[in-house]
C-alpha positions as CSV (number, residue, x, y, z in Angstrom):
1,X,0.0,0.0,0.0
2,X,3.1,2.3,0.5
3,X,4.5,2.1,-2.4
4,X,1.1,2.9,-4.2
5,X,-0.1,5.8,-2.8
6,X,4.1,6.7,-3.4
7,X,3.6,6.2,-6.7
8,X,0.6,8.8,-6.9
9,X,2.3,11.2,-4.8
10,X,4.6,11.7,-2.0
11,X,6.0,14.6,0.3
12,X,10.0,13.7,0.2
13,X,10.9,17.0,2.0
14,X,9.9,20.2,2.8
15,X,11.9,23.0,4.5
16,X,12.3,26.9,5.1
17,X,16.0,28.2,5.1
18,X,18.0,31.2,5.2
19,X,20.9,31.4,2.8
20,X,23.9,34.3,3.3
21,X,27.0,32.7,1.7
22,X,27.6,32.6,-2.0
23,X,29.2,28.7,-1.1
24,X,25.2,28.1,-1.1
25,X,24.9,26.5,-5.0
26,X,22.7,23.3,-6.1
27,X,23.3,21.8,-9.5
28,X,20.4,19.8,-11.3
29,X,23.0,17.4,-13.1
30,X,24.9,16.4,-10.3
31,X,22.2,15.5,-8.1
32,X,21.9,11.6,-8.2
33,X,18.2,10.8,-7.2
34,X,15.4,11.0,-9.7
35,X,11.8,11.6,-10.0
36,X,11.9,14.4,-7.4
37,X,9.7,17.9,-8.3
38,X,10.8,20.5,-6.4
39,X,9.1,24.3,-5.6
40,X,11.1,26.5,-4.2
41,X,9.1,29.7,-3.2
42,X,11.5,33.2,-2.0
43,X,10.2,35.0,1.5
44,X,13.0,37.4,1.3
45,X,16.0,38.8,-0.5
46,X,17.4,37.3,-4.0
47,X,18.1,34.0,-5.3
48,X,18.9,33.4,-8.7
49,X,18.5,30.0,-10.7
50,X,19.8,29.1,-14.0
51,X,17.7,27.1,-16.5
52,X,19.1,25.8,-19.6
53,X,21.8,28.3,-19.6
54,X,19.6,31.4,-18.9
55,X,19.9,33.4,-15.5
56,X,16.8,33.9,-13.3
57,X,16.3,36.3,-10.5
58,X,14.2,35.2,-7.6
59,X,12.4,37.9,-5.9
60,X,10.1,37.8,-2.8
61,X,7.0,36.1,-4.7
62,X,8.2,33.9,-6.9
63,X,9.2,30.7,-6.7
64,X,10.7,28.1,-9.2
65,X,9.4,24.4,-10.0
66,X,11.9,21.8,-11.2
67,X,12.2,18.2,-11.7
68,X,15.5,16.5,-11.2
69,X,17.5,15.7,-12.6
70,X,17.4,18.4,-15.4
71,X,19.9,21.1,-16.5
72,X,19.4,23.5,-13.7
73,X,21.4,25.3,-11.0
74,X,20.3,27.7,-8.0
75,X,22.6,29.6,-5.6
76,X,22.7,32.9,-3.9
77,X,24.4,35.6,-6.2
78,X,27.3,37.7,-5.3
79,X,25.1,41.1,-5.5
80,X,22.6,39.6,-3.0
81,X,23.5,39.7,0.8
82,X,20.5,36.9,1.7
83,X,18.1,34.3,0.0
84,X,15.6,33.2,2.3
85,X,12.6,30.7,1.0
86,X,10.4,27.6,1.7
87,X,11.2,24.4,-0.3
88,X,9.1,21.4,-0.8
89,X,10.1,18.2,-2.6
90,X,7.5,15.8,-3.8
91,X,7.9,12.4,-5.7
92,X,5.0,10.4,-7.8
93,X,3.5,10.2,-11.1
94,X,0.9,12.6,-10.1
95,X,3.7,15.1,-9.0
96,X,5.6,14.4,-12.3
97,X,2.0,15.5,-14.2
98,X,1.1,18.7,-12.3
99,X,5.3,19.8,-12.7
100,X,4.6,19.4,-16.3
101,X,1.4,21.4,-16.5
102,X,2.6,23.8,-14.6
103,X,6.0,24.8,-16.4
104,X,4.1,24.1,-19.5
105,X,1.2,26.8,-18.4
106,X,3.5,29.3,-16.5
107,X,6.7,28.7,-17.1
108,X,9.9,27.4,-14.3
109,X,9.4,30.8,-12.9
110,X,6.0,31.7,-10.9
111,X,4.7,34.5,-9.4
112,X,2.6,33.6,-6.3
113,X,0.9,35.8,-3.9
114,X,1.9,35.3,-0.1
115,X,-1.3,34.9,0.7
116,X,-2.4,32.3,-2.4
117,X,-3.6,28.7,-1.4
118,X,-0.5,27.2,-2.4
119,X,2.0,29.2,-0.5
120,X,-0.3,29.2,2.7
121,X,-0.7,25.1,2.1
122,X,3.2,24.9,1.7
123,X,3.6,27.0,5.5
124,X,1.0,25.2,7.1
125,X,3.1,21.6,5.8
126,X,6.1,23.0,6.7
127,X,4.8,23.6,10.3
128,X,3.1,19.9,10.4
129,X,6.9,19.1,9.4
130,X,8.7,20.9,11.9
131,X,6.1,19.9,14.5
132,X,6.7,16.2,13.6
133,X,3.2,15.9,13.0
134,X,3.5,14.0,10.1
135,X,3.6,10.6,11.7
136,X,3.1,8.2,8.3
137,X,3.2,7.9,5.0
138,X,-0.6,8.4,4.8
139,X,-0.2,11.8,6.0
140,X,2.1,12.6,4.2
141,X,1.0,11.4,0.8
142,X,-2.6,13.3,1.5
143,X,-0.5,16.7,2.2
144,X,1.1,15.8,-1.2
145,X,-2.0,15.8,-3.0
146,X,-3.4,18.7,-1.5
147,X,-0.5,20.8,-2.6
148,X,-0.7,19.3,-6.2
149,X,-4.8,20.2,-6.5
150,X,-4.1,23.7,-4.8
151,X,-1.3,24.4,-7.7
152,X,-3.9,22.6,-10.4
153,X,-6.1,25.5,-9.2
154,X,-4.2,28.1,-9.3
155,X,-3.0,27.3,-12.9
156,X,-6.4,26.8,-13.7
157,X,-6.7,31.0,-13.0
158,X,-4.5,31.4,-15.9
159,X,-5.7,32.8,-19.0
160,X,-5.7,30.3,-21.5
161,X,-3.5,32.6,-24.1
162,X,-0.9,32.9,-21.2
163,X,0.5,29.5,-22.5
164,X,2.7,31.6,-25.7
165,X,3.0,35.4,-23.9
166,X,6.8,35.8,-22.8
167,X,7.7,34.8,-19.5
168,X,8.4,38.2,-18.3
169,X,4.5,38.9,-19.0
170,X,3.0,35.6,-17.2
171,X,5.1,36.8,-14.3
172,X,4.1,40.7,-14.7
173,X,0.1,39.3,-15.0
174,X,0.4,36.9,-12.0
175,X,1.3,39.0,-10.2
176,X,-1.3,41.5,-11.0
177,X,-3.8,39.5,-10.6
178,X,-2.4,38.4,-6.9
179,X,-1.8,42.2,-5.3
180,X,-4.5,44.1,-7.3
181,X,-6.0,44.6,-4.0
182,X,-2.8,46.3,-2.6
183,X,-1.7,49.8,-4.1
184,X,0.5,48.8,-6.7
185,X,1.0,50.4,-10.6
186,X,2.6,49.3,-13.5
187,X,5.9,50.0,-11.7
188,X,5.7,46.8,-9.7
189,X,4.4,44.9,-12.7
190,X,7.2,46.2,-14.3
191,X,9.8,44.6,-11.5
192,X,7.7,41.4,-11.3
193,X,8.7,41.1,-14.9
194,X,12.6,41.7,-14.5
195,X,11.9,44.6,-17.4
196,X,12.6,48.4,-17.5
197,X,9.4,50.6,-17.7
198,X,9.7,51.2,-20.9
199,X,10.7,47.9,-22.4
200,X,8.1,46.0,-20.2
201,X,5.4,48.6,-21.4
202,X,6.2,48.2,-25.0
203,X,5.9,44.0,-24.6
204,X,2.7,44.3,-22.7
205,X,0.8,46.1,-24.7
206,X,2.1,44.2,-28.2
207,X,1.4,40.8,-25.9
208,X,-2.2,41.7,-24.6
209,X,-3.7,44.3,-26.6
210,X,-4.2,46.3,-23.4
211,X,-1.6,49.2,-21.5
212,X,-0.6,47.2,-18.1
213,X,-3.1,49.7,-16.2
214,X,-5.6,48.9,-18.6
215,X,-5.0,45.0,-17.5
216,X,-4.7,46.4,-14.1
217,X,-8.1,48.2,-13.9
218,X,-9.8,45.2,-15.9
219,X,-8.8,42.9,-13.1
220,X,-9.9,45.4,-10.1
221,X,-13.0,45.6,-12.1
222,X,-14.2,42.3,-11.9
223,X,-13.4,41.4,-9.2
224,X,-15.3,44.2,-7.4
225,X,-18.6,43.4,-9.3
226,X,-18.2,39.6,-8.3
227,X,-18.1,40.9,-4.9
228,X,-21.0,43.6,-5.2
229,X,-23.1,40.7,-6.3
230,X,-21.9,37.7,-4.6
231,X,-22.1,39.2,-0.8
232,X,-22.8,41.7,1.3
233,X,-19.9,43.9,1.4
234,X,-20.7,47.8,1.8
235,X,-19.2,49.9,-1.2
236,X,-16.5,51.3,0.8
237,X,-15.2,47.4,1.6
238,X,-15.5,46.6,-1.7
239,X,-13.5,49.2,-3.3
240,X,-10.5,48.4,-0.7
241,X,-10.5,45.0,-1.4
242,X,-10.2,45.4,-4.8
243,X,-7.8,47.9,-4.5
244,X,-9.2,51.4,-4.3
245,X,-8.7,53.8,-1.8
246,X,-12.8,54.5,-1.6
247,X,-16.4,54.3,-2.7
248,X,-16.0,57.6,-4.4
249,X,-13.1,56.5,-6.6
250,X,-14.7,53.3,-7.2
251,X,-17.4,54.5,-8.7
252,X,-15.7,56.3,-11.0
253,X,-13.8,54.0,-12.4
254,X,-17.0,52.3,-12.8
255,X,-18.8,54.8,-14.6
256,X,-15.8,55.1,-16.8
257,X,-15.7,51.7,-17.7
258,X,-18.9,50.1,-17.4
259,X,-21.6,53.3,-17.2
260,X,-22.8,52.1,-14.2
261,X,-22.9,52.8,-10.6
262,X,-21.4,50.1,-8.2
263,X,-25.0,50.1,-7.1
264,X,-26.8,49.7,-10.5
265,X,-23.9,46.7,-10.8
266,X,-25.0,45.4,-6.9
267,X,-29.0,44.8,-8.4
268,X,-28.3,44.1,-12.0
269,X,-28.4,40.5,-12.9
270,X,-26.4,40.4,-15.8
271,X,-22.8,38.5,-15.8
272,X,-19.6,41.2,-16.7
273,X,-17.4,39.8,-18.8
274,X,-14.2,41.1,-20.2
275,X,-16.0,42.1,-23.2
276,X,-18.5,44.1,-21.5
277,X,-15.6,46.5,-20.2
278,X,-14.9,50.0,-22.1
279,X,-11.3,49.6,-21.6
280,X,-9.5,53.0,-21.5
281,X,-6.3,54.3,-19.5
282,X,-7.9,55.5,-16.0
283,X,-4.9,57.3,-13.6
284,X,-5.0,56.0,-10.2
């Protein structure tokens, strides 16, 4: 029975760590074990990894998903004073399926938010872990799973078009569409994608047809009319959790974008789409 539920999937480790020495460096081709999927997710400072031959920063948010033993190698650069992250290892066929979707959906490099199911699953296993909680394989093999379905999910959030944008936009809209609620511009998007203003401007708008504060406001957008109709939020908590600073501002953007009042939007029964949105730059 062990080595079945192994074979569907398996927590091999999982661990949180704080790296300050450039000595810190783990190659992909050297390592000797196999079938191991690894997602290694940065709290703090800089890690880069390189893939292939090509450099990656790792900022706070983002995290890396590997399989080994590939051509990869991760280590704390010589312009960063600190790495820290959480790490979890899993083995089995269903790990090996999820690794592939999900590099072959987002990429090796993912933007998560701090607070996304899969990062707050990957804390709460770490602390069954360092609790020694995790008492038998049973456990351990359910955690597995649980982490695989929350990443299915969260890939399943992913445009469907996202699959042949450039890796620097995937990264620029996950994380958009994981601190829209927080007061950030195209600036951060910017940084999330490792791009200069400019640049990361240029390849956003050729890549989705829309300005980054277009995308921006499109995703605030929505997500405040699926909370105007699907509770009970006043105005004023709606607009700060979809990142406005108030009711008033809300409703402009509303107007400008939909013609509508947030409480024409709260009784209508229609269901916004994309396409429904007059999509035009509004200045926050």
């Amino acid at each position: 029975m062990d080595k079945h539920i192994n074979d569907i999937a398996q927590l091999w480790s999982v661990g949180w760590d704080k790296q300050t020495s450039s000595v810190y460096n783990w190659s992909g081709t050297k390592r000797k074990d196999t079938g191991k999927y690894i997602l290694q997710y940065t709290l703090s400072g800089r890690g880069t990894i390189e893939i292939d031959g090509r450099h990656h920063d790792l900022n706070p948010g983002q995290a890396f998903a590997v399989s080994s033993p590939s051509d990869y190698r991760y280590f704390l650069p010589k312009n960063s004073d600190k790495w820290e992250f959480i790490y979890i290892t899993l083995i089995g066929g269903e790990a090996e399926r999820c690794w592939q979707t999900m590099i072959d959906k987002a990429g090796h490099i993912i933007t998560f938010h701090p607070e996304s199911a899969p990062i707050r699953l990957l804390k709460e296993i770490y602390d069954e872990a360092a609790g020694r909680r995790i008492t038998n394989a049973y456990h351990g093999s359910s955690l597995a799973y649980r982490f695989l379905m929350e990443l299915y999910h969260y890939m399943g959030n992913l445009n469907k078009q996202m699959d042949q944008w450039p890796k620097q936009i995937v990264s620029a809209v996950l994380y958009a569409k994981h601190h829209f609620q927080e007061n950030i511009s195209p600036d951060e998007m910017a940084l999330a994608a490792g791009l200069s203003r400019y640049h990361f401007s240029r390849l956003f708008k050729k890549t989705t047809g829309l300005t980054p504060i277009q995308y921006l406001t499109r995703i605030r957008i929505l997500k405040a009319i699926e909370l105007l109709q699907m509770t009970k939020y006043t105005v004023d908590e709606v607009a700060l959790m979809s990142g406005y600073t108030n009711a008033n501002y809300l409703n402009k953007v509303f107007r400008k974008h939909t013609g509508l009042s947030p409480g024409q939007i709260r009784t209508s029964k229609k269901t916004f789409t994309e396409e429904d949105l007059q999509m035009s730059p509004i200045h926050r």
